[in-house]
MARMIBA-944558 format. One record per residue (C-alpha): x, z, y. Coordinates in nm, 2 decimals. Layout:
BEGIN
+--------+--------+--------+
:      X :      Z :      Y :
+--------+--------+--------+
:      X :      Z :      Y :
...
+--------+--------+--------+
//
This chain:
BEGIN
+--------+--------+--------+
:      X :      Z :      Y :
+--------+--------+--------+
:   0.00 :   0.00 :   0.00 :
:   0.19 :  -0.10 :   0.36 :
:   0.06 :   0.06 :   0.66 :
:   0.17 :   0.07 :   0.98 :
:   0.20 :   0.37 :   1.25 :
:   0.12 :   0.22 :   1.62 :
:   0.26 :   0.46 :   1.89 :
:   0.36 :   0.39 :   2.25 :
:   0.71 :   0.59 :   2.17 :
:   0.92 :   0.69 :   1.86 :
:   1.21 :   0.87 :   1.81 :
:   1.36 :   1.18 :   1.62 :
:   1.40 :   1.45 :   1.91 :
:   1.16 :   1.31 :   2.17 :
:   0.90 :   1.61 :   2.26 :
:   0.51 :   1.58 :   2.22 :
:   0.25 :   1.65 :   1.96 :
:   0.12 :   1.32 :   1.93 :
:   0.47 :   1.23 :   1.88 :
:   0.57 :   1.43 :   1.67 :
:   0.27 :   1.40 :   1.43 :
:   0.34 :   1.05 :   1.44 :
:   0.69 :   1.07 :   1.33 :
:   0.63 :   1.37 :   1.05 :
:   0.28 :   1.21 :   0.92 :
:   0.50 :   0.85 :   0.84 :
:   0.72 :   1.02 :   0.65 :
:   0.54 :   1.20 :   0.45 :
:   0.35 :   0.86 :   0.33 :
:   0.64 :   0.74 :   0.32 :
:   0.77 :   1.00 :   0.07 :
:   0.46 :   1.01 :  -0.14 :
:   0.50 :   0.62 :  -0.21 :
:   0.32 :   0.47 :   0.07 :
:   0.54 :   0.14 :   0.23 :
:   0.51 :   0.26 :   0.56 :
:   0.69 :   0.08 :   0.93 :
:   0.61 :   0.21 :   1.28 :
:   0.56 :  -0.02 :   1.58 :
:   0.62 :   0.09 :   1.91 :
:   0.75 :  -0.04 :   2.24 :
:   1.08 :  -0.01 :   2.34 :
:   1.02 :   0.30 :   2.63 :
:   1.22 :   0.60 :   2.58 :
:   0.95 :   0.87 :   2.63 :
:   0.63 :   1.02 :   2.78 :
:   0.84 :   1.17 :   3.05 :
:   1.02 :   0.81 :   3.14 :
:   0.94 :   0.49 :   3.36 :
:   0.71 :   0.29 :   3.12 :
:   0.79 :  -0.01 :   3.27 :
:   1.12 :   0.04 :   3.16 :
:   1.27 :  -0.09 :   2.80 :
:   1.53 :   0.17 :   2.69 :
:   1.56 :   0.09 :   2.31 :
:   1.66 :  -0.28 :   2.18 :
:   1.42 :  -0.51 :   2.10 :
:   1.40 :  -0.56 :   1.71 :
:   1.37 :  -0.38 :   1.35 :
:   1.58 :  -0.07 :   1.29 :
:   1.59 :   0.14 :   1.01 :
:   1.54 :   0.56 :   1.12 :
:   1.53 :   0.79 :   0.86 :
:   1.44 :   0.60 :   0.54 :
:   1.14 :   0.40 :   0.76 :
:   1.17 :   0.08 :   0.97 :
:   1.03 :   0.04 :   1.33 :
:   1.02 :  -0.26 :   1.52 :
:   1.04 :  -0.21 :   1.87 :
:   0.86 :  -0.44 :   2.11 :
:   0.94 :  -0.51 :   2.51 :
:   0.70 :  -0.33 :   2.74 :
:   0.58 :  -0.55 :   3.00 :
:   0.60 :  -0.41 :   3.41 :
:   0.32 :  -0.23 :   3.53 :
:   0.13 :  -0.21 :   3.89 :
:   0.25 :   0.17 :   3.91 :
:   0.07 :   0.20 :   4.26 :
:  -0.27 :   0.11 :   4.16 :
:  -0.24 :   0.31 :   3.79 :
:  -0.13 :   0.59 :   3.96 :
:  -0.43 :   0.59 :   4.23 :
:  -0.67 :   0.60 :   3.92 :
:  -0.46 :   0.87 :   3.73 :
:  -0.46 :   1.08 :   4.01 :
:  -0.85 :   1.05 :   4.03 :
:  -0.86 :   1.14 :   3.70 :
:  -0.63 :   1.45 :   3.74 :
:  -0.84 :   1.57 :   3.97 :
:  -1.17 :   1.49 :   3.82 :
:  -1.41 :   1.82 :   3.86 :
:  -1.51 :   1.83 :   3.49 :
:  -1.77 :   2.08 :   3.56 :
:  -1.94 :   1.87 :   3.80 :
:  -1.90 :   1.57 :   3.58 :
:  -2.05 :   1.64 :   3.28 :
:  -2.32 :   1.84 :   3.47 :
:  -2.39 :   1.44 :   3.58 :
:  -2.33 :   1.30 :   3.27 :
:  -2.61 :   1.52 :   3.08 :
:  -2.83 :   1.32 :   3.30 :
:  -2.69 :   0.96 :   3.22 :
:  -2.51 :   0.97 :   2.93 :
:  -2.30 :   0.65 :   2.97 :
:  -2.13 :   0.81 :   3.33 :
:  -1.79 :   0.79 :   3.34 :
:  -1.53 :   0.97 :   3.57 :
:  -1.42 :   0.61 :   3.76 :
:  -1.55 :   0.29 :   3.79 :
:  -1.53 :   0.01 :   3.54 :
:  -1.29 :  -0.17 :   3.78 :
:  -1.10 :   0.17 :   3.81 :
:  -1.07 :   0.20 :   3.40 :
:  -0.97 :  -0.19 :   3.40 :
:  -0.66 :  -0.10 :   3.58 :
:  -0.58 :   0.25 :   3.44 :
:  -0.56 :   0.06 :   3.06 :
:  -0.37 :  -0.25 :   3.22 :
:  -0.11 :  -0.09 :   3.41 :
:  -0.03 :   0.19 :   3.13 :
:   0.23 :   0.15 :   2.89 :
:   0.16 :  -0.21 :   2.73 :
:   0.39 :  -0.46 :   2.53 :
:   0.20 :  -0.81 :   2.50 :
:   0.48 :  -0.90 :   2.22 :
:   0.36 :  -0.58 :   2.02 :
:   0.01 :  -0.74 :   1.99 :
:   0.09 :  -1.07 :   1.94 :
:   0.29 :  -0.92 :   1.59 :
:  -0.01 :  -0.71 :   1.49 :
:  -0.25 :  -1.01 :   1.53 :
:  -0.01 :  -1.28 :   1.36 :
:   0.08 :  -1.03 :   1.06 :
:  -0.22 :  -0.82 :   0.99 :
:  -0.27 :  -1.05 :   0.67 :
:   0.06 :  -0.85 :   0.59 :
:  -0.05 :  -0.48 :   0.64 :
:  -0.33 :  -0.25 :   0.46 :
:  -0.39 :  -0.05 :   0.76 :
:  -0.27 :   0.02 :   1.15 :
:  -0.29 :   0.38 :   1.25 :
:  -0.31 :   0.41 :   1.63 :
:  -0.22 :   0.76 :   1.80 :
:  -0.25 :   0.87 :   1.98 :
:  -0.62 :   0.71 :   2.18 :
:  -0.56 :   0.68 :   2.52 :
:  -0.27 :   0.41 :   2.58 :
:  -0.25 :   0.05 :   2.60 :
:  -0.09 :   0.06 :   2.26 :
:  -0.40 :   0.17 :   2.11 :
:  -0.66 :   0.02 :   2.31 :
:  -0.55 :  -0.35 :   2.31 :
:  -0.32 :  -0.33 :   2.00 :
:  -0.66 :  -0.18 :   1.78 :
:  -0.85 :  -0.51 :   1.89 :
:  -0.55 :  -0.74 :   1.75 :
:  -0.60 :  -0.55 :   1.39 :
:  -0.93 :  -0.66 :   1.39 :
:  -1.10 :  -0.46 :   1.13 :
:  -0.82 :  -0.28 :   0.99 :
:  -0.74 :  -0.05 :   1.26 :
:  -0.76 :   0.33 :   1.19 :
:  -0.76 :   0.60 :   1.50 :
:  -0.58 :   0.94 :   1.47 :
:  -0.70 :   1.01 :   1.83 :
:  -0.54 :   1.35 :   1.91 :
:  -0.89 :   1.34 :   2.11 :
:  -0.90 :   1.63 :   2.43 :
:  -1.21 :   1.72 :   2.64 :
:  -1.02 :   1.58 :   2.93 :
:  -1.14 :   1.30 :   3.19 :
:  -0.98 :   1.04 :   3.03 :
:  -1.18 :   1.07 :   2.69 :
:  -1.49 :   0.98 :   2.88 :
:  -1.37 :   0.67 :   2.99 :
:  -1.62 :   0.38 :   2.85 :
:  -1.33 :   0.17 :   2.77 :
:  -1.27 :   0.39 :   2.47 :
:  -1.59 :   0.41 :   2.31 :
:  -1.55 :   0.07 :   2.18 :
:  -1.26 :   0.14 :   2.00 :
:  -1.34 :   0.44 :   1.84 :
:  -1.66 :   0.28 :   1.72 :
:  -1.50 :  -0.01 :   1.61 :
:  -1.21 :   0.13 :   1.42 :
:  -1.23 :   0.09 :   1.04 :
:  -1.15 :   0.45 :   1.06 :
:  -1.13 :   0.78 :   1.24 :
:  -0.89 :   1.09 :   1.17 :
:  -0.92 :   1.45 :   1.27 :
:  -0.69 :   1.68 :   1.35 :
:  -0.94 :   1.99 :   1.42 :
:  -1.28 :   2.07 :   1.36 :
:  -1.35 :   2.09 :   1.71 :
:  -1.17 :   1.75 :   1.76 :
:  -1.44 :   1.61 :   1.51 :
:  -1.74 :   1.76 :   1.72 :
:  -1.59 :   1.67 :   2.06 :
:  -1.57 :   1.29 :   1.95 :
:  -1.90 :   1.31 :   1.81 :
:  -2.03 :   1.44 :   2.15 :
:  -1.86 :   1.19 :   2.34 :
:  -1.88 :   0.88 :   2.07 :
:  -2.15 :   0.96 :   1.87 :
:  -2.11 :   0.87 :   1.46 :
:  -1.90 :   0.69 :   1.34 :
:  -1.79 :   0.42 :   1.07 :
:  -1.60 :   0.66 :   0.86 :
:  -1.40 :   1.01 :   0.98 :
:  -1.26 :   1.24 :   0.83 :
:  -1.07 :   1.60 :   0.90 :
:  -0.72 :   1.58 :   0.78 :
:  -0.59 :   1.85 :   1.01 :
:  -0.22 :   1.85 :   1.08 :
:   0.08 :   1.91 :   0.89 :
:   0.32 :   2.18 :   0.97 :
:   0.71 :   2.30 :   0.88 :
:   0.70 :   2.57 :   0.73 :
:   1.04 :   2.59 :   0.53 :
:   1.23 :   2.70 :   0.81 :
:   1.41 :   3.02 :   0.88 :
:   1.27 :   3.22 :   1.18 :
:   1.63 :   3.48 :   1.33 :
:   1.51 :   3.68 :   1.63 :
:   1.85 :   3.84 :   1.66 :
:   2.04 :   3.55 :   1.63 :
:   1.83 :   3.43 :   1.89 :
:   1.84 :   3.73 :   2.11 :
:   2.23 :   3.74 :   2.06 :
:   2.27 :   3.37 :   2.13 :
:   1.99 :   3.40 :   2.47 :
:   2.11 :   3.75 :   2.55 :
:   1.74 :   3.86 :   2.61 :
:   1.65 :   4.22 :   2.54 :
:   1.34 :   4.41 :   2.50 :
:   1.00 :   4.21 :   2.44 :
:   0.89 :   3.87 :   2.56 :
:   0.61 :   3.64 :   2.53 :
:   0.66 :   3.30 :   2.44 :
:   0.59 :   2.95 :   2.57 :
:   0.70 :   2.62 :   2.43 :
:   0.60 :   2.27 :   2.54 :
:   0.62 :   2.07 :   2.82 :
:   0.58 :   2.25 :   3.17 :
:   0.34 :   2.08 :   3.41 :
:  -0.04 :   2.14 :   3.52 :
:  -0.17 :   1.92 :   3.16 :
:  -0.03 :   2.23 :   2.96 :
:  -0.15 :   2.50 :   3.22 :
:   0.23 :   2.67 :   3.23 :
:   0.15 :   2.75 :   3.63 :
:  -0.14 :   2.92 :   3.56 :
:   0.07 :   3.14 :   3.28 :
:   0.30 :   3.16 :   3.50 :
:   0.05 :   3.30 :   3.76 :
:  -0.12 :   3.53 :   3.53 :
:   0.24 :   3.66 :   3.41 :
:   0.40 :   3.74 :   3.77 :
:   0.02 :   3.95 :   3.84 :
:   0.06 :   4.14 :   3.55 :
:   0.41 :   4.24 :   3.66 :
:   0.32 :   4.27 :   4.02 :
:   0.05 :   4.51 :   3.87 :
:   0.26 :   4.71 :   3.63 :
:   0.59 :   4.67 :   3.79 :
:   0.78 :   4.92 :   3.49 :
:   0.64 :   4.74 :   3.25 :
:   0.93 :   4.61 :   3.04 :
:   0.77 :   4.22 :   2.94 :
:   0.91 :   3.91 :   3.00 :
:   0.79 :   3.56 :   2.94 :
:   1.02 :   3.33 :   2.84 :
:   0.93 :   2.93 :   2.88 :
:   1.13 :   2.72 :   2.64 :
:   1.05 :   2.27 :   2.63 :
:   1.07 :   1.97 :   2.85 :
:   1.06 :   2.01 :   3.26 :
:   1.14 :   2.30 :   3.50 :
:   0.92 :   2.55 :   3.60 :
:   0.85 :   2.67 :   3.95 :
:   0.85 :   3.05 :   3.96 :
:   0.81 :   3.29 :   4.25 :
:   1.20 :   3.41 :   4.32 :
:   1.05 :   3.78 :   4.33 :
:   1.00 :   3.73 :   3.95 :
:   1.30 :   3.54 :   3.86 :
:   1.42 :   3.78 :   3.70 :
:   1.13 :   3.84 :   3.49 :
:   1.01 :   3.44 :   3.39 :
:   1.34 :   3.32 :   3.21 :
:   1.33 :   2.96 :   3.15 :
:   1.56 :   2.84 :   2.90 :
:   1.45 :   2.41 :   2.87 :
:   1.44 :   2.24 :   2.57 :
:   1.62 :   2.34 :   2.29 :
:   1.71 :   2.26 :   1.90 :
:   1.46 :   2.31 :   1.65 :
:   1.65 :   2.60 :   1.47 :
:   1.65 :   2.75 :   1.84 :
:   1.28 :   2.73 :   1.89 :
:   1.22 :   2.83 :   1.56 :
:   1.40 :   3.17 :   1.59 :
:   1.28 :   3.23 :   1.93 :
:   0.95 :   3.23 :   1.76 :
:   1.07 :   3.54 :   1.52 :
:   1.20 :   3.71 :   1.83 :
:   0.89 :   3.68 :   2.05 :
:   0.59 :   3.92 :   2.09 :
:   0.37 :   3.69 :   2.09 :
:   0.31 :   3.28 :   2.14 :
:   0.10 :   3.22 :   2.48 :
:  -0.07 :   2.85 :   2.41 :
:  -0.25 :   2.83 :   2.80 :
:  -0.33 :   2.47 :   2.74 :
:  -0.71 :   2.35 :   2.79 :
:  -0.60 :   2.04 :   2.64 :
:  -0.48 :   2.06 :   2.26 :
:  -0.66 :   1.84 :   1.94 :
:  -0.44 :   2.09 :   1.73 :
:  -0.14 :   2.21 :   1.86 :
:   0.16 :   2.20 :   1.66 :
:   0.37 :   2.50 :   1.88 :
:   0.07 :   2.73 :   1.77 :
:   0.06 :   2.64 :   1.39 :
:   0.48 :   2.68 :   1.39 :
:   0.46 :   3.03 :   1.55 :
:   0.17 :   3.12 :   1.31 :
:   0.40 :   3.01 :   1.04 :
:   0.68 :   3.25 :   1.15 :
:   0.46 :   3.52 :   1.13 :
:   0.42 :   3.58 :   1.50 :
:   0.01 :   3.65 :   1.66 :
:  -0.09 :   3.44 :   1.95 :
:  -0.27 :   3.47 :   2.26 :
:  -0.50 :   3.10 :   2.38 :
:  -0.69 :   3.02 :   2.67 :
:  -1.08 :   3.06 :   2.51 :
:  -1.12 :   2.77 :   2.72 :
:  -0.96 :   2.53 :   2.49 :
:  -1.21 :   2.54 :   2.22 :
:  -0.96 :   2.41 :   1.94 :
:  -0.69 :   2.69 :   1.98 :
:  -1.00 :   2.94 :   2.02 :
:  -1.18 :   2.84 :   1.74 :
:  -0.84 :   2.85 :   1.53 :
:  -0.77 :   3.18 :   1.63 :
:  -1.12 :   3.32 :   1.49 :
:  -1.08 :   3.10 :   1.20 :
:  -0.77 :   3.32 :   1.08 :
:  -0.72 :   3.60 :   1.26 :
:  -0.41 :   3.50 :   1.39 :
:  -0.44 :   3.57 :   1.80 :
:  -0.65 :   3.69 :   2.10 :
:  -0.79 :   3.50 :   2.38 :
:  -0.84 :   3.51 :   2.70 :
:  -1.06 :   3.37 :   3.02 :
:  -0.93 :   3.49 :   3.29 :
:  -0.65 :   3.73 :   3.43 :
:  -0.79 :   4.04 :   3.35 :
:  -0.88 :   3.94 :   3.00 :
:  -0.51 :   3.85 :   3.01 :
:  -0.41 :   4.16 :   3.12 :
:  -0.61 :   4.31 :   2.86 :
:  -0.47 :   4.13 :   2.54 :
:  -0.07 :   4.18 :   2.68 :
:  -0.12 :   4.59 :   2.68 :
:  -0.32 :   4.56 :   2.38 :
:  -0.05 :   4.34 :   2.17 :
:   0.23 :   4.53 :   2.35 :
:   0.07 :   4.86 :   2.25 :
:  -0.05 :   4.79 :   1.89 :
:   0.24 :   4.72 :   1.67 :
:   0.04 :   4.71 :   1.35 :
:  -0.23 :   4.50 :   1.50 :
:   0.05 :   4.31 :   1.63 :
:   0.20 :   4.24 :   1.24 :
:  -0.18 :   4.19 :   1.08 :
:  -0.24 :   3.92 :   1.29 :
:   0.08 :   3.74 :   1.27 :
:   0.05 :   3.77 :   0.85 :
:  -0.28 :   3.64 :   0.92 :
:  -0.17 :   3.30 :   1.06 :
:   0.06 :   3.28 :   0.83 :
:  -0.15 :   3.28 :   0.55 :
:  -0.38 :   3.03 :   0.71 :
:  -0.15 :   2.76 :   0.83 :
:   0.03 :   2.81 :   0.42 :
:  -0.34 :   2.77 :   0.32 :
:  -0.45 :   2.46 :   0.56 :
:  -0.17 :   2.30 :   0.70 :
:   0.11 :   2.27 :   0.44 :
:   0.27 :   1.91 :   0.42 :
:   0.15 :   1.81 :   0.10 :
:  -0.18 :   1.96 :   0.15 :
:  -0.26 :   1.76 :   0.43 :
:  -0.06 :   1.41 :   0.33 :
:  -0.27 :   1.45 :  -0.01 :
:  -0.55 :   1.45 :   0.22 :
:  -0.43 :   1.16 :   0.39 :
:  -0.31 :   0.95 :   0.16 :
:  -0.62 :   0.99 :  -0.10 :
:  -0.86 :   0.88 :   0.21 :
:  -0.64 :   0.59 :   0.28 :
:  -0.63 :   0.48 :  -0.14 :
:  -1.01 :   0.47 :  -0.13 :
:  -1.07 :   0.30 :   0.24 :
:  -0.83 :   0.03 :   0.08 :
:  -1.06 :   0.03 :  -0.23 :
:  -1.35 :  -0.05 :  -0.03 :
:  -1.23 :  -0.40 :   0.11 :
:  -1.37 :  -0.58 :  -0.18 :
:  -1.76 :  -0.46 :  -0.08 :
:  -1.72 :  -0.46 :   0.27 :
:  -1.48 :  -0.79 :   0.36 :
:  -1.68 :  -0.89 :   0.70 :
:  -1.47 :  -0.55 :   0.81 :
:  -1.16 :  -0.77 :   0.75 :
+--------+--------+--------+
//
């Protein structure tokens, strides 16, 4: 069976849970049996100009798979970024407050979501492959939804395009642009119960979907000292990891952090931000917000045996693959209830606390920090959940048995192909 893995960006170490599902969900296939490639353009990263073509054009073997980078073409980066910004700053409140009165509303106009898919990443080249080789290819798996890779590289597949959308309730997921392709998409994959139910919300049913959820490590070794040692941080600290902008919520964290201090100025916590990007922190809590930037894997992975707690602030997660590795260290976790994913895992194991606003915040800090025990049952409890749901070859097993019997079903349904 060859399928292929559409994604706007590949590589080993670049940052990203899209990404890095990508990358770890191909191999597995891959090591199950499954002839798998990846196209992608030839753009470094997310965090990189996208009109920009940083990798060589051409096939390259990485790591036992080959990917065949395409050229990305240049973008109108003016008029995208006019509509992004719109989007940014879309009141979602207010929004879907509209949209329960007409349904089909969307955030921008339809000449606004023209240009916001034209002028994001794109590579003309990549669809003219997928179009002239499909005949060669059981399945393309798009992820993550909301780039030109997916939009306009799922309509060269024709029928045999399958979505792993890594869906948010964000503004761009209400674009109308995007129902088509999630309707039209041999497939759908979930990463999250709530995932499902959002798309369902937005989309309505579909095809065929399924929840697969999303494979974690969980073979690694998790050395707080070594980590403390190597970081020379003492005493105890809550965690971040992952990129540091407004999309992940880190300032209001970092808000919510520097009040608690300001309120409880003795109090011996620090937060400690590790990932992509600088923060900006108020230079009367310097001191107190230590932000280390992105690190090896075997450091993250220790700073997670070190830390207190995980603090996952994000609104905007499908599954969130820092939570699931922290939970598989053994550590508890505190979420922003708004983000219904992270809030619904956390019930689901008993792994965390969460919070919606500062005092609730406050609250959960002096409770974890005060609680050893409760501290440990919750941590043990993620751990056991993640082992239970999320373990490699539980979840490509998943996978790959959905993807034997969608194959199976080209003989009765051919008009799909």
């Amino acid at each position: 069976m060859k399928i292929s893995f559409v994604t706007p960006w590949y590589g080993e170490k670049i940052p990203g849970g899209a990404e890095s599902a990508c990358r770890k969900t191909a191999l597995s296939l891959k090591k199950k049996g499954f002839d798998v490639e990846i196209l992608t353009t030839c753009v470094k990263d997310f965090h990189s100009d996208w009109s920009v073509n940083f990798h060589k054009e051409g096939a390259s073997p990485a790591e036992g798979l080959t990917v065949r980078r395409f050229k990305a073409r240049k973008r109108d980066t003016r008029s995208f970024d006019a509509v992004n910004r719109k989007l940014i700053h879309t009141d979602m409140g207010r929004f879907k407050l509209s949209r329960s009165a007409r349904p089909d509303a969307s955030p921008v106009s339809k000449i606004e979501e023209k240009i916001y898919i034209s002028e994001t990443v794109n590579s003309p080249a990549l669809y003219e492959y997928i179009e002239r080789n499909r005949g060669a290819y059981d399945f393309f798996i798009f992820i993550p939804y909301m780039f030109g890779t997916t939009y306009f590289g799922s309509r060269a597949a024709g029928g045999k395009s399958v979505l792993i959308p890594c869906l948010h309730d964000e503004s761009y997921a209400y674009l109308s642009i995007y129902r088509d392709i999630f309707q039209s998409s041999y497939g759908v994959i979930f990463l999250s119960p709530s995932e499902q139910r959002l798309s369902e919300s937005i989309f309505g049913p579909l095809r065929r979907e399924v929840l697969m959820g999303g494979g974690v490590d969980q073979d690694f070794a998790s050395d707080g000292e070594r980590f403390r040692k190597k970081y020379s941080i003492q005493g105890p600290f809550m965690l971040y990891a992952g990129r540091k902008d407004a999309g992940k919520n880190t300032p209001l964290l970092i808000d919510y952090f520097c009040r608690f201090k300001k309120d409880d100025p003795v109090n011996p916590l620090k937060l400690v931000l590790i990932g992509a990007g600088r923060a900006a922190v108020p230079s009367a809590f310097k001191r107190d917000v230590i932000d280390l930037g992105f690190m090896e894997a075997q450091d993250k992975f220790d700073a997670y045996g070190a830390a207190m707690c995980l603090c996952q602030p994000s609104l905007n997660e499908s599954f969130s693959i820092v939570l699931m590795e922290a939970w598989a260290a053994g550590t508890p976790a505190l979420v922003n209830s708004g983000c219904e994913v992270t809030r619904d895992f956390c019930k689901a194991s008993g792994g965390g606390l969460y919070f919606a606003n500062y005092p609730e915040f406050a609250e959960c800090l002096l409770f974890m920090l005060g609680d050893a025990p409760a501290r440990d049952r919750m941590g043990k409890n993620g751990q056991v959940f993640v082992r239970e749901n999320f373990a490699w070859n539980i979840v490509t097993d998943r996978l790959s048995s959905v993807l034997i019997e969608w194959r199976d079903e080209h003989g009765s349904s051919p008009a799909a192909f």
